[in-house]
N, C-alpha and C positions, 0 to 999 in steps of 0.2 A: 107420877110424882115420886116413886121410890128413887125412881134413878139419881132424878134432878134436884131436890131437897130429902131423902130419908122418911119421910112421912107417908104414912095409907093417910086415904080420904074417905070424907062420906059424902057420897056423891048425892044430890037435891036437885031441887027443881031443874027443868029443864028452862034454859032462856031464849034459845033461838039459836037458828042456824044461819052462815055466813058462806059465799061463794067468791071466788074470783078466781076469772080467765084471762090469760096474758100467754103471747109468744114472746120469748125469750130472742133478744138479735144474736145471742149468741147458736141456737137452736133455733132458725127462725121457719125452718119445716116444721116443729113438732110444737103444738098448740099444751097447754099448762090446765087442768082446772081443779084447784084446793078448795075442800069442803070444811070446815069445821064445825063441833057442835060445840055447841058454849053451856054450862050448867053452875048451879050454886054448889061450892063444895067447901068445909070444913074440914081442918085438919084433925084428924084421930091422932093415931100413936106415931113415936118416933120408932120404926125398926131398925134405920142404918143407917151411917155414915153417910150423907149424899156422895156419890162419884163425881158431880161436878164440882168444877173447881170455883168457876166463876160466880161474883154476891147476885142474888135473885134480889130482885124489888119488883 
């Protein structure tokens, strides 16, 4: 979250995990699989300037 908003977190419960597999037609040899883990997290302090430019919602 530093990068992308400037804010540490305090990272909380855990919620669940999420999977998806897909081949790519553009890649259509090489198989894809994203894992994410999902958690409750509050913002703490502001440290920096986010780097991104683009509004988060």
């Amino acid at each position: 979250m530093f990068e992308e908003i400037g804010f540490s977190l305090n990272v909380g419960e855990f919620i669940g995990k999420a999977e998806k597999h897909w081949v790519s037609p553009q890649y259509s040899a090489l198989s894809q699989h994203n894992i994410g883990y999902f958690y409750v997290c509050t913002l703490a302090d502001r440290i920096a300037v986010p780097l991104e430019k683009e509004p988060m919602r």
